[in-house]
N, C-alpha and C positions, 0 to 999 in steps of 0.2 A: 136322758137314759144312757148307759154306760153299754154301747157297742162293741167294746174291746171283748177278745175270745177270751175268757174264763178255762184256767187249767183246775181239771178236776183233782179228785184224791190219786186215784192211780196213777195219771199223767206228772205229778209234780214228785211222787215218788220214785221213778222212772228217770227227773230230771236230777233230781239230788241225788239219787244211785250213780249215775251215770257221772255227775261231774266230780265224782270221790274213788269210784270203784275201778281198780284196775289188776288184773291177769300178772301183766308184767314186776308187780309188788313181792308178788308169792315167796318167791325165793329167798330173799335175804329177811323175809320173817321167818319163811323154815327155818333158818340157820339155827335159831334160837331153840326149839325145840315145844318142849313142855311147856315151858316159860309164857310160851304165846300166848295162851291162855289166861293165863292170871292178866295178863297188860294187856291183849285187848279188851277184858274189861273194866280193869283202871283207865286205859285212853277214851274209853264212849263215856264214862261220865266226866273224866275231867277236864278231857279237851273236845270229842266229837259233838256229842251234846251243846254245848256250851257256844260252842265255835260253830253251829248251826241256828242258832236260835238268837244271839245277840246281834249277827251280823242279817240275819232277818228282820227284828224287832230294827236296828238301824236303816233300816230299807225303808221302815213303815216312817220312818223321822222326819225324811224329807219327801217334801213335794212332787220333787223333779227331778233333779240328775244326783245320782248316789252312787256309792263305790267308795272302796278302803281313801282313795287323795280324799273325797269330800267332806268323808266322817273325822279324819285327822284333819284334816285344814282347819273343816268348821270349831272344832275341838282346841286347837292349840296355836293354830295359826296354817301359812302356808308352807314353813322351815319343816314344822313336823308331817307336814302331809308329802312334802317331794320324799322325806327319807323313808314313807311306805310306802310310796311307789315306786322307788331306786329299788329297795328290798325284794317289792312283787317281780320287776324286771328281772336284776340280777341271780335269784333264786333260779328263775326259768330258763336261763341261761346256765346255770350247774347245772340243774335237773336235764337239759338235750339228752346232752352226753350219754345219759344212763339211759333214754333211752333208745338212743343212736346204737349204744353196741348190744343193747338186748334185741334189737331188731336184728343185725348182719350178726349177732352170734347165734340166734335162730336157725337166719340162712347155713351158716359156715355148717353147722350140726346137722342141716339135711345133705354137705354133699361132703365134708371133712370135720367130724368131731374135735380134732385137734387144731384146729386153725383159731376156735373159740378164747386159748391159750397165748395166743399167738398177737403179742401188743400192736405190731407190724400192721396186721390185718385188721386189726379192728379199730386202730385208728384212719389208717387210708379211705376204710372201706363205710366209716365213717361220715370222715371229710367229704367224700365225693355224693354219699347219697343228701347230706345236707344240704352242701352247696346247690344238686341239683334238684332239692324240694326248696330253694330260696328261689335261684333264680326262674323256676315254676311261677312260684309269688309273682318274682317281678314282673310276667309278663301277663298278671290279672289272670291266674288259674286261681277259682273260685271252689273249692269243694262244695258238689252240692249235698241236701239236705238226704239225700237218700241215697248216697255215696257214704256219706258219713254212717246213717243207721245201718248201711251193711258192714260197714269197717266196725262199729261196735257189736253188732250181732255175731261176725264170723271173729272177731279179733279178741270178744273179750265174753262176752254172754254163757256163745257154745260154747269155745275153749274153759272157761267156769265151770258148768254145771257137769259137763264130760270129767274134769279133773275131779271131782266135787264124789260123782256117782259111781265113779271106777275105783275110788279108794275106797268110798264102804263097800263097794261086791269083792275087794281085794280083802280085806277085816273080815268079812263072812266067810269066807272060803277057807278062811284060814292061811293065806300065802303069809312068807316071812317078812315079817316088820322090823324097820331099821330102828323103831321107838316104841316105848312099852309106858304109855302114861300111869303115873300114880299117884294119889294124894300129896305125898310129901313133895314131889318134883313138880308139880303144875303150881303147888305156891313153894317161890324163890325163897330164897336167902337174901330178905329187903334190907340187912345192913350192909350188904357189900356191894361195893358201889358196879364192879362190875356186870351185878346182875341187873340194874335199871338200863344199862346199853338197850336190852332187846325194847326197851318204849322207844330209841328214836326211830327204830325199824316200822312199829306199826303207827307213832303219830308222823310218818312219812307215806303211810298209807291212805291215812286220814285227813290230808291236805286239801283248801280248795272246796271247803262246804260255803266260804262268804262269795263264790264264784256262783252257785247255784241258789244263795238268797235272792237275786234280782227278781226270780220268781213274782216273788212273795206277792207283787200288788196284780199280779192276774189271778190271782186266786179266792173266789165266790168265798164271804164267811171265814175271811183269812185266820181270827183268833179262834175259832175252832177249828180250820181243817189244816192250814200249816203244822201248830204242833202235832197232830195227830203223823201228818203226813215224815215229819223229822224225824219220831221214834221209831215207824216203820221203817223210814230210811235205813238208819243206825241198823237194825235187827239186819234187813236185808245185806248191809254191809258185812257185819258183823262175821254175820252165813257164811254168806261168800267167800270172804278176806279171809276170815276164821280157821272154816274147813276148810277152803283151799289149799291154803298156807300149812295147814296140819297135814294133811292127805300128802305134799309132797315130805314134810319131815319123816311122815309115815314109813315112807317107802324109798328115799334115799337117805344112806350116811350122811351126817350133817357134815361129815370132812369130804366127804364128795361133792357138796353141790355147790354148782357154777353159778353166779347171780345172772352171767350173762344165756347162758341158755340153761337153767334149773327149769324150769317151764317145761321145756322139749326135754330135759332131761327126766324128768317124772310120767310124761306121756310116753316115751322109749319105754322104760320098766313097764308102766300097766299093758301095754300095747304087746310088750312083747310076750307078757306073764300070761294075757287072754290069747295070745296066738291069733292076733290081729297086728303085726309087726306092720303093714302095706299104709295101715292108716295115721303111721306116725309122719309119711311125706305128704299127706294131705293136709291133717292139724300143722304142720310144719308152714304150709305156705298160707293157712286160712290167721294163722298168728302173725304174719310177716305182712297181709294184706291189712289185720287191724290195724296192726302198728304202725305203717305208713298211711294211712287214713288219720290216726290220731296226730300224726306229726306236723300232715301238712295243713290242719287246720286251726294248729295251735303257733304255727309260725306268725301270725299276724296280729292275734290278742295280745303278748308283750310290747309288739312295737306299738299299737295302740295304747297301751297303756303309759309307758314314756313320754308319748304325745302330750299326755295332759304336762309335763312337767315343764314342756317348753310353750305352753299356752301362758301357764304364769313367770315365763323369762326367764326360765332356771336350763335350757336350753337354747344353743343357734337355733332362729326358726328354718336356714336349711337344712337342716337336721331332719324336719318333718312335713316339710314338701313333699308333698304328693305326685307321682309321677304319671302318663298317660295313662296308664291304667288304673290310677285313681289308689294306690300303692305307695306307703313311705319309703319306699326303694334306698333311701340312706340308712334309716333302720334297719331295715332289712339285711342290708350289707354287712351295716356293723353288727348286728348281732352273729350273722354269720364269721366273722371275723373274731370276735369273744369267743363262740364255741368251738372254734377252729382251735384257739390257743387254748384253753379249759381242756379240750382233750389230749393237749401233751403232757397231763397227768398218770394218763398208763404208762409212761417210760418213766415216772419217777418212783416206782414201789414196786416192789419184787416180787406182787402176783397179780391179777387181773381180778381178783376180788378186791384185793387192796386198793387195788385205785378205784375200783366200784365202790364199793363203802363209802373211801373218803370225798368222792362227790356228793353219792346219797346224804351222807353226812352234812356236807357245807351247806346243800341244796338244802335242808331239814332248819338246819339253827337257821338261816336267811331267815325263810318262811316263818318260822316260828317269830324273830324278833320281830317280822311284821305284825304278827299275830298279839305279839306281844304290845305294842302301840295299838293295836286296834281294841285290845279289852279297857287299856288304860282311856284311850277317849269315849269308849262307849262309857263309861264309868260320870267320864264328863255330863257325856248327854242325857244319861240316865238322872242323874241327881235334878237337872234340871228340866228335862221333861216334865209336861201337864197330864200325860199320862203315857201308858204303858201298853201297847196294843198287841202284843204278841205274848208274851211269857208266862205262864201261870205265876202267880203269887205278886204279882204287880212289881211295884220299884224294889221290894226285899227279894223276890225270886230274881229281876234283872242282875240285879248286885253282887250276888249269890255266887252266880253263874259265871258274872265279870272276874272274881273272885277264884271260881275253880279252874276259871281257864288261867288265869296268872299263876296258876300254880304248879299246871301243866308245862306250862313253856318255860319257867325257869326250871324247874327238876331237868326238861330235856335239851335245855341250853345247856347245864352242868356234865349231864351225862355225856353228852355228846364229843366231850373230849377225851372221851375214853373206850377205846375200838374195842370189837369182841375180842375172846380171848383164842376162839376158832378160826382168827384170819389171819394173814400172814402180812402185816401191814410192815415187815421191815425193820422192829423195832419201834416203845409207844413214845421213846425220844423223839424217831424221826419222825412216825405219825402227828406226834403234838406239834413238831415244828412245822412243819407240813400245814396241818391240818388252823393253827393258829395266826401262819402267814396268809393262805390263803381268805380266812376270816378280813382279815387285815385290809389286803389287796382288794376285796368285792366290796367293802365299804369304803376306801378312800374316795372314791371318786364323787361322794356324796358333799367333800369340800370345795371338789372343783364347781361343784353347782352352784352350790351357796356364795362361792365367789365370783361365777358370771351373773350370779341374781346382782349383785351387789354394785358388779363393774357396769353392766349390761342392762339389766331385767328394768331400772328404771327409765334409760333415757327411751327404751321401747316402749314403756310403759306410757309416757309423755308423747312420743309420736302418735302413739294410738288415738290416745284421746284428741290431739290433735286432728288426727285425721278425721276423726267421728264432729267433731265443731266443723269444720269444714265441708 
């Protein structure tokens, strides 16, 4: 008899909400306008969809330990599975940063709006809250599980459904709108290439559903209540992410909003418009408490996931030594030291959007070329699977699927090198060099592995087994 807890329908939608769904996204999908509309739903069937249900159905593949290294390793070898998990790492290492100064540009906006501006501050102010959610880690600060549920209920849930409810009583009322949606402007101008930009904004939203497959094997009736449970998902995201997103274009200038505080800048207008101004230093600190809830729980999943890389030699094993507190305290380090340097990007662009973007940016294609390796081995394992336990339409719907998510992630690997036309990125010469180097720089380092596997990874390999004969 199978004793393990069983997650129902509600609960696994709850969890896949939860591991895609974020507050902090809102803004630089506002930027886009109308537009968001048409692309969030080109993104839910060609990437969200897709990119929930394959890395599910991969879940269901093996018996026992699964994740993006397993399904590429088992697929192509061990060469392709380190460079999706350099990918998974290194994306989450761009990604901090963004969320580092939407936290302290939060703060800066409840006690100096102008500081948000201010590259000085939001990097320092950065640096120091990092460092002192690392070295937390190192000393075995554990977030508990009911720490966490209120960093998501007060950081991301309210702060949602408030943002969400006060735009449509703001449209009822009649108050002035910064946007007037109409047929013609909610579907773009699909030849020009700078209107596909607004897809990298929302499949940057979208990231992070094969984090939430693991699910899949707790769940009673998996091949009927997963996908039941995924499409829910998508909808609820949808909602969310959707109107939320809308609600602030709604009601600020898109030349106005700040990625790093658009959030608190949209709660200001409704707050002030309802003449409840008192409660934008409240929502101010309940967004500041999510966000530092979400940080410091996500500090340990990357270094964990590096881990694997130096299990098959492709790293020093001091590297992933564990420290008294049971902590890779060298990871730790070094990742704090990559985001340290990662955020001397706001002194190279001449506005504070501009450098937001182009991390969102790098952070997005990473993720994506992982995404991209993960559809192609699923593709693998698909063909030769004896059967197909999650997707409707069996091996043709799996395929399908593998199919429209490749088709996602190259449109937004293309797009991506071309910044909105609303930001101030400095020139799209200097963006593209910029934005082309750094591509560069976050993948090299995927030779120096392949060449300690090479130097290294075997005569460890030979100790091992030595040791285990003996």
């Amino acid at each position: 008899m199978d004793n393990r807890v069983k997650v129902g329908l509600f609960a696994l939608v709850m969890l896949i909400t939860g591991a895609v769904d974020g507050i902090s996204n809102l803004p630089s999908i506002a930027l886009f306008g109308q537009q968001l509309v048409f692309f969030f739903i080109t993104a839910s069937i060609l990437f969200l969809l897709p990119a929930g249900l394959v890395s599910a159905e991969l879940c269901t593949q093996f018996d026992k330990d699964s994740g993006i290294y397993v399904w590429a390793k088992q697929a192509f070898g061990s060469h392709y599975g380190v460079v999706t998990i350099w990918l998974q790492w290194i994306n989450t290492m761009v990604w901090f940063p963004t969320c580092l100064t939407t936290l302290v540009g939060t703060a800066a906006y409840l006690i100096d709006p102008a500081l948000a501006h201010n590259p000085t501050y939001l990097v320092l102010t950065s640096l120091t809250a990092f460092w002192v959610m690392t070295l937390l880690n190192l000393k075995g600060f554990k977030q508990s599980a009911r720490i966490a549920s209120w960093a998501t209920t007060l950081g991301m849930v309210v702060p949602m459904l408030l943002i969400i409810g006060l735009s449509a009583l703001w449209i009822v009322m009649g108050k002035p709108l910064a946007l007037h949606l109409d047929k013609s402007a909610v579907v773009p101008h699909l030849g020009e290439s700078k209107t596909w930009t607004s897809l990298t904004a929302v499949i940057t939203a979208f990231l992070g559903m094969e984090l939430a497959a693991i699910h899949v094997r707790k769940v009673k009736d998996a091949r009927r209540i997963f996908p039941k449970a995924l499409v829910l998902s998508v909808m609820v995201i949808v909602f969310t992410m959707g109107l939320g997103s809308l609600g602030i274009a709604l009601i600020i200038p898109h030349q106005s909003i700040v990625f790093v505080t658009g959030t608190v800048q949209a709660f200001n207008t409704l707050f002030t418009g309802f003449h409840v101004a008192w409660l934008e230093k409240v929502l101010g600190v309940m967004l500041v408490f999510g966000s530092l809830g979400t940080m410091v729980s996500w500090l340990i999943s990357p270094a964990n996931s590096l881990a694997r890389a130096a299990e098959d030699g492709y790293l020093p094993k001091f590297l992933v030594e564990k420290n008294t507190a049971n902590n890779p305290s060298r990871i730790l380090i070094l990742q704090a030291v990559v985001v340290s340097v990662v955020l001397m990007v706001f002194f190279l662009l001449s506005s504070v959007n501009g450098s937001y973007w182009l991390l969102l940016d790098l952070s997005t294609e990473l993720y994506v070329m992982m995404y991209l390796l993960m559809f192609i081995a699923a593709i693998k394992h698909f063909i030769k699977a004896p059967v197909i336990n999650l997707i409707p339409g069996n091996r043709q719907g799996a395929l399908t699927l593998c199919a429209l998510g490749l088709l996602a992630c190259c449109i937004t690997l293309v797009v991506g090198f071309f910044p909105p036309n609303n930001i101030n990125v400095g020139g799209h010469w200097h963006y593209g060099e910029l934005f082309a180097g750094g591509l560069v720089l976050m993948l090299s380092p995927v030779v120096l592995l392949y060449w300690y596997k090479q130097r290294f990874g075997a005569a460890r390999e030979v100790a091992t087994i030595e040791t285990v004969l003996s």
